[in-house]
C-alpha positions as CSV (number, residue, x, y, z in Angstrom):
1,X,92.3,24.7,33.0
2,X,89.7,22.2,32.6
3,X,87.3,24.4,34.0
4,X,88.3,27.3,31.5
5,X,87.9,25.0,28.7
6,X,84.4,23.9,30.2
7,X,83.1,27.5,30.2
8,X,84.4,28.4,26.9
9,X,82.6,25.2,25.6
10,X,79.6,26.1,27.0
11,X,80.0,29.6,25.7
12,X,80.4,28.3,21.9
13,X,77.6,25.8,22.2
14,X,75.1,28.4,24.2
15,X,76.3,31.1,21.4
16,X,75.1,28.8,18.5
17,X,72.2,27.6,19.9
18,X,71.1,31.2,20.1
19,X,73.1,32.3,17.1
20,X,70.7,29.5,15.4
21,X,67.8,30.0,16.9
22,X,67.9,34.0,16.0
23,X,68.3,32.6,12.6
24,X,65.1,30.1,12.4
25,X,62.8,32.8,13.4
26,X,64.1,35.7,11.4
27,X,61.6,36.4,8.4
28,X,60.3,39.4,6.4
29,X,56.5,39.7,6.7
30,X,54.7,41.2,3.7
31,X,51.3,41.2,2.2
32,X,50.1,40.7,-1.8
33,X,47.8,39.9,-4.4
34,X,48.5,38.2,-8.0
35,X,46.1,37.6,-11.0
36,X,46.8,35.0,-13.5
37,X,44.6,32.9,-16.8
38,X,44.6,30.4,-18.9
39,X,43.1,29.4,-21.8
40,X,41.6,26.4,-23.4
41,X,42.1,25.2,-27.1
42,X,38.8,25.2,-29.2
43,X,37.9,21.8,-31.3
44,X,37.9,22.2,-34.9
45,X,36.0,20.6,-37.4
46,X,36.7,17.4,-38.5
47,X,36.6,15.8,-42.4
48,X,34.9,12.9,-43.2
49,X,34.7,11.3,-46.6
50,X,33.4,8.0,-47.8
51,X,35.4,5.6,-48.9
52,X,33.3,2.7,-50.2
53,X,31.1,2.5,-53.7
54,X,27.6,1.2,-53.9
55,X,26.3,0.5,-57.0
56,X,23.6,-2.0,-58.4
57,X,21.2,-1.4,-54.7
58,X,18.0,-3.4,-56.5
59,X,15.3,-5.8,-55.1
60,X,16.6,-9.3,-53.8
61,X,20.7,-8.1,-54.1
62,X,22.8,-8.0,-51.0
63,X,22.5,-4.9,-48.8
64,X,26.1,-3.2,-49.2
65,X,28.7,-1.7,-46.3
66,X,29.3,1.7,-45.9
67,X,32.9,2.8,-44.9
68,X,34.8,6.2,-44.5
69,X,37.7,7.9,-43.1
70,X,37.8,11.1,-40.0
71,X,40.3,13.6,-40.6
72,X,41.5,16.1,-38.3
73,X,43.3,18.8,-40.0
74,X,47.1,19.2,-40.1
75,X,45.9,23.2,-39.3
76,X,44.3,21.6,-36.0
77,X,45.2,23.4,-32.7
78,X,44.9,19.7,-30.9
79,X,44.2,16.0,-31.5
80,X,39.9,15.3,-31.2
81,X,38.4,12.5,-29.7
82,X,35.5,10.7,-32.0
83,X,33.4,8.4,-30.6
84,X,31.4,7.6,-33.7
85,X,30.2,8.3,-36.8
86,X,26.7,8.4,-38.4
87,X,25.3,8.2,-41.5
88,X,21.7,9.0,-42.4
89,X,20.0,9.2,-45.8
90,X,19.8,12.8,-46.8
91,X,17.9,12.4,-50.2
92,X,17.1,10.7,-53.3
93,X,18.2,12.0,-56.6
94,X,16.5,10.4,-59.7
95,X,18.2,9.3,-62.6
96,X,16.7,12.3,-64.1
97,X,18.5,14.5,-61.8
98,X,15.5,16.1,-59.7
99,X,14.7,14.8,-56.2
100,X,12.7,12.2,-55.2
101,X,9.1,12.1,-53.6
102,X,7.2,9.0,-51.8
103,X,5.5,9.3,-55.3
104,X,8.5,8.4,-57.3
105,X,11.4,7.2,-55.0
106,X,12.9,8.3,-51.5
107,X,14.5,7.2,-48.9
108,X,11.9,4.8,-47.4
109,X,13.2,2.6,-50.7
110,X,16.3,1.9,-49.0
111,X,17.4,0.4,-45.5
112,X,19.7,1.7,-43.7
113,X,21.0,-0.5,-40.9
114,X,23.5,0.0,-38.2
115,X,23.9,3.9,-38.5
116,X,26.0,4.7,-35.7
117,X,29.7,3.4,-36.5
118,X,32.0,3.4,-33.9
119,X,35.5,4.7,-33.8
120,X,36.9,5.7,-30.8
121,X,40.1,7.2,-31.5
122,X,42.1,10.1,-30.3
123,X,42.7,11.4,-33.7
124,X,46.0,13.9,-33.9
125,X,46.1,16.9,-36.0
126,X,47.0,15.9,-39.6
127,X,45.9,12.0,-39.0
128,X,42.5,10.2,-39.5
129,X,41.0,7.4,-38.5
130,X,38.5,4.6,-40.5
131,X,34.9,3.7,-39.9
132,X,32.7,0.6,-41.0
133,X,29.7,-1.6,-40.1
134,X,26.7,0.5,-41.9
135,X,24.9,-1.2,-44.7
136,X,22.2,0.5,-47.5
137,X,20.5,-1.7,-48.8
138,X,17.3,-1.7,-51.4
139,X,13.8,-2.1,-49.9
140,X,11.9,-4.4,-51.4
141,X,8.2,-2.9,-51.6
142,X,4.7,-4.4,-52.5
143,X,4.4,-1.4,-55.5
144,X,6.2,-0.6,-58.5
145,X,9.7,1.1,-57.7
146,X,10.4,1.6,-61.1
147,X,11.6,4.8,-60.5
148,X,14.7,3.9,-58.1
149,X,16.3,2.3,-61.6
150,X,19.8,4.3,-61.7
151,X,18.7,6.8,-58.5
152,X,21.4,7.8,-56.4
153,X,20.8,7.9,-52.6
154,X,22.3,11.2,-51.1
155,X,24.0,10.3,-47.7
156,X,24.6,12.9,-44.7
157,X,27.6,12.1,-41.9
158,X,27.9,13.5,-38.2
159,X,31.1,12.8,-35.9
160,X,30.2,12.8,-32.4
């Protein structure tokens, strides 16, 4: 009986190893192609609006800071990174209302000083994010500037 229940052990064993291995290479070959995309989001255009007031810019007064805020806005598809912001002197405008020349008053009455503010922030859609450190300040020629009393210096801003 021993022997019987040998064999038939065997058997089993010999039938699942082969049962198994049947198993671990049985497979469906096939063959085929896919496509697929995706897309990236587009920056938008950020805001930026000055915050501080200069007023009084004359010969001999204190050069004054320049300050702002970068929005991103709320109808943003993504957050923008800005690395900086800078400001640059655009024009002149007389107290008369017309545009200044080297003649009368421009921009090489002023100093500007430290341009390039930094802000490095990941700004979200609907947030913003502050800038600083610029000064304007009045240039204090050798010749009559009589005509930079009550101008209004024009500034331009770029985020980058």
């Amino acid at each position: 009986m021993r022997n019987k229940k040998k064999i038939a052990a065997i058997a089993v064993a010999a039938a699942l190893v082969l049962g198994t291995g049947t198993a671990a290479f049985a497979y469906w070959s096939t063959t085929g192609t896919g496509t697929g995309s995706a897309t990236t989001g587009t920056s938008g255009t950020v805001t930026i609006a000055q915050t501080s007031t200069h007023a009084n810019l004359a010969p001999g007064a204190a050069a004054q800071t320049i300050s702002g805020t970068v929005s991103n806005p709320a109808a943003a598809s993504s957050s923008v990174y800005v690395a900086k912001v800078t400001v640059s002197i655009s024009s002149v405008t007389l107290a008369d209302g017309t545009t200044g020349t080297s003649a009368t008053c421009d921009s090489s009455n002023y100093t500007l000083t430290n341009a390039a503010m930094s802000v490095g922030s990941d700004i979200a859609k609907g947030a913003s994010a502050t800038f600083t450190g610029a000064t304007i300040g009045f240039n204090n020629k050798e010749t009559n500037q009589d005509a930079c009393k009550g101008a209004k210096v024009n500034f331009s801003y770029a985020a980058s």
